[in-house]
C-alpha positions, 0 to 999 in steps of 0.5 A: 094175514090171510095167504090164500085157499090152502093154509100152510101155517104147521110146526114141522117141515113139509118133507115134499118140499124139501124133496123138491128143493133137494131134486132141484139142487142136483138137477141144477148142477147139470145145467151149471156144470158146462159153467163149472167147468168151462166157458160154454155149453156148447161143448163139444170138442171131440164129438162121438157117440158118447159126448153127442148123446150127452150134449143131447142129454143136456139140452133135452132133459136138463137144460132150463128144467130144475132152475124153474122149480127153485124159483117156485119153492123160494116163491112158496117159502116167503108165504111159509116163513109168513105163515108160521105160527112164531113168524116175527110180527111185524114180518116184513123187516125180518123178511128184508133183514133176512133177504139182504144177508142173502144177498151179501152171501150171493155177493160173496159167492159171485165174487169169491167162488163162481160168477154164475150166482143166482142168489143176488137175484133171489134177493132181489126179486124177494121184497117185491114177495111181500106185496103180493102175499094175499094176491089169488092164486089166478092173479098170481100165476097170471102175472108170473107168466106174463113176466116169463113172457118179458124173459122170452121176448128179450132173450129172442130179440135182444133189441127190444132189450137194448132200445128199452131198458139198457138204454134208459138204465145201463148204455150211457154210463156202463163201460164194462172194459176189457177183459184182464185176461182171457177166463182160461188164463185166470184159471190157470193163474193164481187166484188173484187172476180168478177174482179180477176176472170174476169182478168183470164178468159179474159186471154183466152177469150180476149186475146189468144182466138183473133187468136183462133176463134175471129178474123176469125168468126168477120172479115169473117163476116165484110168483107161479110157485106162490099161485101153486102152492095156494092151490095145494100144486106145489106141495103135493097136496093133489091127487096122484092122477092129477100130476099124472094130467100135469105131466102129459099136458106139460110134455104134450105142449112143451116137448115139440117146442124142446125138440125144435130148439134142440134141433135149432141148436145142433145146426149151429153147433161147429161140432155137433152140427157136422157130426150129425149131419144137420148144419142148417140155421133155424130161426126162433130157435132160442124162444122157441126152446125156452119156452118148451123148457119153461112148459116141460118143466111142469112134467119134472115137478109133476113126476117129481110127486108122483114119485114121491107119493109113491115112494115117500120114506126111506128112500125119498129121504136121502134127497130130502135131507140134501134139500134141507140142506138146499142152501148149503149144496148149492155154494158146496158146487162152486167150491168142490168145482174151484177146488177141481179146476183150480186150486188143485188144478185137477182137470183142465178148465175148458177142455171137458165134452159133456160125457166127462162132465156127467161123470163128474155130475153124478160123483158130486150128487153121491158126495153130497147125498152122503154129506148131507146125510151125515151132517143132518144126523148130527145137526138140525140145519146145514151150516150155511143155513144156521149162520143165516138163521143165527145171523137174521136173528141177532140183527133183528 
């Protein structure tokens, strides 16, 4: 099977990658966390110097910038798992198998832990990675920008959207209900409460919302990852200078699209608007941040190995390990933060600005850099990713 320029068949683990992943993974939790939490990013109910500078922080920094670089490790780790030299033969059934177990965990996880699970649609998009393994790494990145630009036009028009595929597939059959209780009440309930609301809300979260924004954001994503993982990009396998070129085109072209929908999105906020001082209404304010995320997120994984080049070893490897451990920490969120929320009811659900939420933030990163520390100093994998690779296993 041939998979390209760069060869990637090896017996041990490429520490950047996982580097990556483990970065990814805690920088997604600061976009999930409003989520987590609460019913809207918005936030912002007691605004002061601290939650605006938070808010701001979100929206500037973290919003829309790790989720890109999961979704292009997943891409490379399809061409890895097909590469390496134990890799089943044929692969393909293995690599389904392996998907739909995936899939039946993000199922467990929408349902049973938080409706934000993005793992059903990794599943999804993942057989369509098997037709394209030996595609070039130009026609891979160019179809994977193409579908970005889908996600782009349906997210500022969702018209486009609405007379198109909702219509062909959803609009003459779906019928999502009402709601059985307002999300506050179902956290505040018992957990029957919580899981007859999570089963409505995913009928749109999970289910309709695949052909809406899901599947072109991930698999546009996936595909580019493929493309610069073939070109030795994704991997680290460029030059320090390089990256430092990736870093300042992404931040040239990408940051004034950011700040323009920064802005777009403080004139609408009822909070964040008046405490400012700019209430005007902006259009195009949602493509226009999108995309300056979805370019300025190349700024993060070229820093990403920058520094990783230059720091490789102690103290890159807390991160590391929290990366081999990608799939474990990622399902470790919902359940620390339904824990917080609502089975010990800790703090109040909905009711946190962004400041508190940072906090929590970054006392989930220390807890899960120590745990994934200890663990993989007695185990080789995660646990959740040992019940994959036992369950793929004896099925296949």
């Amino acid at each position: 099977m041939t998979l390209g320029a760069v060869p990637i068949a090896q017996a041990e683990r490429i520490r950047s990658l996982d580097f990556l992943r483990g970065l990814a993974i805690l920088g997604m939790l600061v976009a999930n966390i409003p989520w987590h939490a609460g019913n809207s990013m918005s936030r912002s109910t007691d605004p002061d110097v601290m939650s605006v500078a938070a808010w701001l922080s979100q929206y500037l920094i973290f919003d829309q910038r790790f989720l890109p670089m999961f979704c292009m490790l997943f891409g490379a780790s399809a061409m890895l798992l097909a590469s390496r030299p134990n890799a089943p033969s044929p692969f393909a059934p293995y690599f389904l198998i392996r998907m739909l177990i995936l899939f039946l965990i993000g199922v467990a996880h929408a349902y049973l832990l938080w409706p934000g699970d993005i793992l059903i649609t990794y599943a999804v998009c993942a057989p369509f990675l098997l037709l394209v393994l030996n595609w070039s790494p130009g026609l891979l990145i160019a179809i994977g920008i193409a579908l970005k630009c889908v996600n782009l036009v349906f997210n500022e028009w969702p018209q486009v959207y609405e007379t198109t595929l909702e219509q062909l597939l959803f609009s003459w059959w779906v019928d999502y209900g009402d709601a059985p209780s307002t999300i506050v009440d179902a956290y505040a309930g018992n957990y029957g409460d919580l899981f007859a609301y999570n089963a409505w809300r995913n009928q749109f979260l999970q289910w309709t919302a695949l052909p809406y924004f899901r599947i072109w954001n991930a698999l546009g994503f996936m595909l580019i990852g493929m493309g610069l993982f073939k070109l030795g990009v994704l991997q680290g396998a460029r030059s320090a200078s390089f990256y430092r070129r990736m870093i300042a085109a992404a931040l040239v072209f990408g940051v004034p699209f950011v700040i323009y929908g920064v802005f777009a999105r403080i004139g609408v906020n009822p909070t964040v608007g008046p405490y400012l001082g700019f209430t005007r209404e902006l259009p195009l304010r949602g493509i226009t941040f999108l995309l300056g995320c979805a370019v300025s997120s190349f700024a993060v994984l070229g820093g990403a190995h920058v520094f990783f080049q230059r720091y490789v070893g102690s103290i890159t490897e807390p991160i590391e390990r929290v990366g081999r451990m990608a799939l474990t920490n990622y399902l470790l969120h919902s359940v620390i933060f339904l824990s917080v929320f609502h089975g010990f009811k800790v703090l109040p659900f909905d009711a946190l600005d962004h400041d508190a939420l940072f906090i929590l933030v970054l006392m989930t990163w220390v807890f899960q850099i120590a745990f994934s520390w200890i663990w993989l100093s007695h185990f080789k994998q995660g646990p959740v990713e040992a019940l994959w690779r036992k369950l793929t296993t004896t099925i296949t």
